[in-house]
Structures are given as C-alpha cells and as structure tokens.
C-alpha positions in Angstrom: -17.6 -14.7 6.9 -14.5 -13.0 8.2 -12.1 -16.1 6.2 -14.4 -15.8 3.4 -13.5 -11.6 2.9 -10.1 -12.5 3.2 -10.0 -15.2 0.6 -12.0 -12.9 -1.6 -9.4 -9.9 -0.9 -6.8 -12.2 -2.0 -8.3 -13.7 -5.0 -9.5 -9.9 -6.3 -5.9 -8.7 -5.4 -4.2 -11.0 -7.7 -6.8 -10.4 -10.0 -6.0 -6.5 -9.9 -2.3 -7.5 -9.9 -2.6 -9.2 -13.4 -5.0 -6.4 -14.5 -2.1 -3.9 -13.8 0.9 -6.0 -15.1 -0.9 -6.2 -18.6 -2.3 -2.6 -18.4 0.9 -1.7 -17.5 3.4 -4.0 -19.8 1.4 -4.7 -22.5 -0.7 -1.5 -23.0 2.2 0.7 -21.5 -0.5 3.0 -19.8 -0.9 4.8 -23.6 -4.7 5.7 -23.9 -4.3 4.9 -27.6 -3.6 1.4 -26.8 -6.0 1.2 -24.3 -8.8 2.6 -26.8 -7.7 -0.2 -29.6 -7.7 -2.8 -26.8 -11.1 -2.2 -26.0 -12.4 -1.6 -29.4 -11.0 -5.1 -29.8 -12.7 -7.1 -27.2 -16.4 -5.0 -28.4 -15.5 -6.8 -31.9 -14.7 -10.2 -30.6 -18.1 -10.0 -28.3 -20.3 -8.7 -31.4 -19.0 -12.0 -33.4 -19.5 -13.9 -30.5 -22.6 -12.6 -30.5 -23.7 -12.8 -33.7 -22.2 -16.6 -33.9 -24.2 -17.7 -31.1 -27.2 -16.7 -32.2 -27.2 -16.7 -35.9 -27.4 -13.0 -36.8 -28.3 -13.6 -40.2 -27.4 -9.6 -41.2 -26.6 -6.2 -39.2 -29.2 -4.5 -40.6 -31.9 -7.3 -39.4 -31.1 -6.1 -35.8 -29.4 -2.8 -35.8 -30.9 -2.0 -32.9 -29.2 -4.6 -31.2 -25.5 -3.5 -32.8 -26.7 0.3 -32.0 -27.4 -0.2 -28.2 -23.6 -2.2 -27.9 -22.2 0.4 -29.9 -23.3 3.0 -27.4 -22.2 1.1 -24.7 -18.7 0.7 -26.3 -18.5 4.7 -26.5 -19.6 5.1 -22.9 -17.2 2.2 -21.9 -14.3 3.8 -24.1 -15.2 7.3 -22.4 -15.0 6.1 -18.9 -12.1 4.3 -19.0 -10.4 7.4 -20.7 -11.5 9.4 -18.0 -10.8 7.0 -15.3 -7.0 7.1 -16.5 -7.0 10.6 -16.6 -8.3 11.1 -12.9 -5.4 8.7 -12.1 -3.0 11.5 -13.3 -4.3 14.3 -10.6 -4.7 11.7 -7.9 -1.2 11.0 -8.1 -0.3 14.8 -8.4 -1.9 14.6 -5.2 -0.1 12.1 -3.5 3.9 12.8 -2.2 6.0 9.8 -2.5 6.6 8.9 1.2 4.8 5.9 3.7 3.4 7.3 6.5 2.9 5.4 9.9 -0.4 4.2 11.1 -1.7 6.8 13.3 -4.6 6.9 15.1 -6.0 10.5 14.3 -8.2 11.1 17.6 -4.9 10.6 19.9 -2.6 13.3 18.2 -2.6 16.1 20.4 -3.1 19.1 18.3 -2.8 21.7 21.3 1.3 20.8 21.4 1.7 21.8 17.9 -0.7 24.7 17.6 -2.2 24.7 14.6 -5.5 26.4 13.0 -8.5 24.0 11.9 -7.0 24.4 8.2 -4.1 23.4 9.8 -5.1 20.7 11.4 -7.0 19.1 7.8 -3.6 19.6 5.8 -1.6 17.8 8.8 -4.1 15.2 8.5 -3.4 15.3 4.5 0.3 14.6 5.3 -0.5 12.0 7.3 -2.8 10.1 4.8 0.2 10.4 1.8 -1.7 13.7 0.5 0.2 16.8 -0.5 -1.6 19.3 1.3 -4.0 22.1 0.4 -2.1 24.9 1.9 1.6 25.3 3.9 1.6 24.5 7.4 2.6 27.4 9.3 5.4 25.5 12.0 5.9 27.3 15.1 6.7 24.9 17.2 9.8 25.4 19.3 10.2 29.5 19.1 11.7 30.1 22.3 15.0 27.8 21.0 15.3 29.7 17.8 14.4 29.3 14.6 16.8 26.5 14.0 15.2 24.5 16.8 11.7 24.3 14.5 13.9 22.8 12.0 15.5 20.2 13.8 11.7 19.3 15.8 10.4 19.1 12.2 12.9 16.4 10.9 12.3 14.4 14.7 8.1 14.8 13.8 9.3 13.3 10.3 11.1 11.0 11.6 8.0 9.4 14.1 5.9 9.5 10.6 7.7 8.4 7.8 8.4 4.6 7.9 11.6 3.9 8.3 12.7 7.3 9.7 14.6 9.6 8.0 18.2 9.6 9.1 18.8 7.3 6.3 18.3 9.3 4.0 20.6 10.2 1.4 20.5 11.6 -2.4 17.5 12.0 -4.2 15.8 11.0 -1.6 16.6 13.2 0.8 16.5 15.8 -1.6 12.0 14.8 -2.2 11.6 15.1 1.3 13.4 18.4 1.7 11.1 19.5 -1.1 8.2 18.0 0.6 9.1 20.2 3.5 8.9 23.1 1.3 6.1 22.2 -0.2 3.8 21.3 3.5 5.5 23.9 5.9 6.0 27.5 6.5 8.8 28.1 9.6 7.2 31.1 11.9 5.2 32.4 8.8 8.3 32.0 6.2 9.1 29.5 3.3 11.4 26.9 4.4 15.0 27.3 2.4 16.7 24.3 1.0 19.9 25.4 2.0 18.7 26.5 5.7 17.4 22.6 5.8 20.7 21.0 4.6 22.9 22.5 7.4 20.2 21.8 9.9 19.7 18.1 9.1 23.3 17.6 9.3 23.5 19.1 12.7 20.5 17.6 13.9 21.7 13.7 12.6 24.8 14.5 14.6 22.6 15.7 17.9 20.8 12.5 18.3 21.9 11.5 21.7 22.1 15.3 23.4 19.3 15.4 25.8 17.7 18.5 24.3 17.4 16.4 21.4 15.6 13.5 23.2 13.2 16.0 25.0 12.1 17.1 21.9 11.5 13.4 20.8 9.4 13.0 23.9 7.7 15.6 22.9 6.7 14.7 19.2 5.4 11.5 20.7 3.3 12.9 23.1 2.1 15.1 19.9 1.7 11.6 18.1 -0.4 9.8 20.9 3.1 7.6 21.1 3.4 8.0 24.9 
C-alpha cells in the first residue's frame, strides 16, 4: 500500500506539474484565457457528444444541452473563484522556508508569549503572515538591542538556510517580515534600528554572549 501511495504521489505530481506549466505558460494565469479555454473544451465535448450518439438536432434534446450548459457555468464559476482564492492565500503566505519543527517541543514558557501569541508564532512557523504582531520581549535585562540580535539568532534556527547570508532584496523582505510579525517591548520594530543591529550581531557570532543566546533559542525550539 505504502509503494503504491508513493507511486501515485508521483504520477499526480507530474500531473499537477504539467497542469501548472500550461496554466501557467500557455494561459498566463489571465482569467480571460482561462474562461475561453474552458468554454472550448465544453464545445469540443458537446460535438463529441453529439457525434457519438447521433444528435440529430439541439432542439430534440435541449434538455440534455441545458443540463451541460449549466454545468459549464458552474464549472466556469468555480474555477474563477478558485483562482481568485489563490490571490488571498498567497497574500497570506511570506516568502521564506521554514524548518521542520515539531510544535509540541517548542518551549513557549522561554519566550513568553500570550495564547494569541502563541497561534501567530505558530503562523510563522507554518510560512503564514500572522494575524497580529508578536510582542518580543525576550532578553530585557540586556537592553533593547539584545531582543534584536536574539530575534535574528531565532530567525536564523527557522529559516532554512539561516540568515547571515543574506544580502539585498532579500534581506530587505525579511527585515520587513520582522516588521510585519514583531513588536520589540510593545513598539514597532524600525528598519533602520534592524540594519545597525544585524550588522553588529553577524560580526558577534563567536562572543560567548552570543552563543548563550543560541543555546537558548534552541532550547526554545526543542533543538537541545
């Protein structure tokens, strides 16, 4: 059973994958063409239909044309508002992978965060943008630069592939994911706050108050 659902997941997958190449090269995700593609393929089957089994007119079995006509406009409908749900879902989505963490081990307790909190972390963790900001406290008694530089060492544990890497536009999303997810001590996280602290925390990597506060973040993450 198990090699069968793997075959399966493999044959539907390349299936999927030539679905999206044409949906995506040939009908350039335009609804228009989408609409005129379909409406297409209902006139090829109601010829196909009609060839098969002699249709001698269309007014001899309108019902017949009537019920598939319906069924086109429900078809047409869904798929309109199918692509249109994709829109939100990927307003919902920031552009990052995530590791693969086990939910149950993160210690919430370390990072101190309300149940709302907790869901929107979760969010994050999943590749959602969350509901509402985070509010970071983490690290207080070091100062409110410390938060930053734990923030980018939690980042880096979660996205794949780290973060010191990063460099142009793409440092510039996750800084305005940051923005976007987090609160510092109950105020909005400044861009220009988070440039000068990423550059002082890439340089702080091998200081031991830096690696205390990676232990840390991976006791958070069920890591250690």
């Amino acid at each position: 059973m198990e090699r069968f659902i793997q075959q399966a997941g493999k044959s539907l997958a390349q299936a999927r994958s030539g679905v999206n190449y044409f949906l995506e090269e040939k009908i350039q995700g335009n609804r228009a063409n989408l609409i005129f593609f379909i409406l297409s393929l209902f006139i090829l089957f109601i010829l196909g239909v009609s060839l098969i089994f002699s249709f001698k007119s269309l007014t001899e079995h309108y019902l017949i044309f009537l019920v598939l006509l319906i069924t086109m406009g429900i078809t047409i409908l869904w798929v309109a508002i199918f692509y249109e749900s994709d829109k939100h879902l990927e307003t919902d989505r920031h552009n990052f992978k995530m590791e693969n963490f086990k939910k149950a081990r993160i210690n919430y307790k370390l990072i101190n965060l309300s149940e709302d909190s907790k869901k929107d972390f979760d969010k994050l963790l999943s590749g959602r943008n969350v509901s509402n900001r985070i509010n970071f406290t983490m690290g207080n008694k070091s100062g409110d630069s410390a938060n930053h530089r734990i923030i980018f060492i939690l980042f880096d544990e979660l996205i794949l592939g780290g973060i010191k890497d990063l460099t142009g536009e793409r440092k510039k999303d996750f800084f305005q994911l940051l923005m976007n997810s987090f609160l510092m001590n109950g105020e909005p996280v400044k861009e220009n706050t988070l440039k000068t602290s990423f550059s002082a925390w890439k340089n702080e990597q091998e200081k031991i108050g830096s690696r205390n506060q990676r232990i840390l973040i991976k006791q958070l993450l069920g890591k250690e």
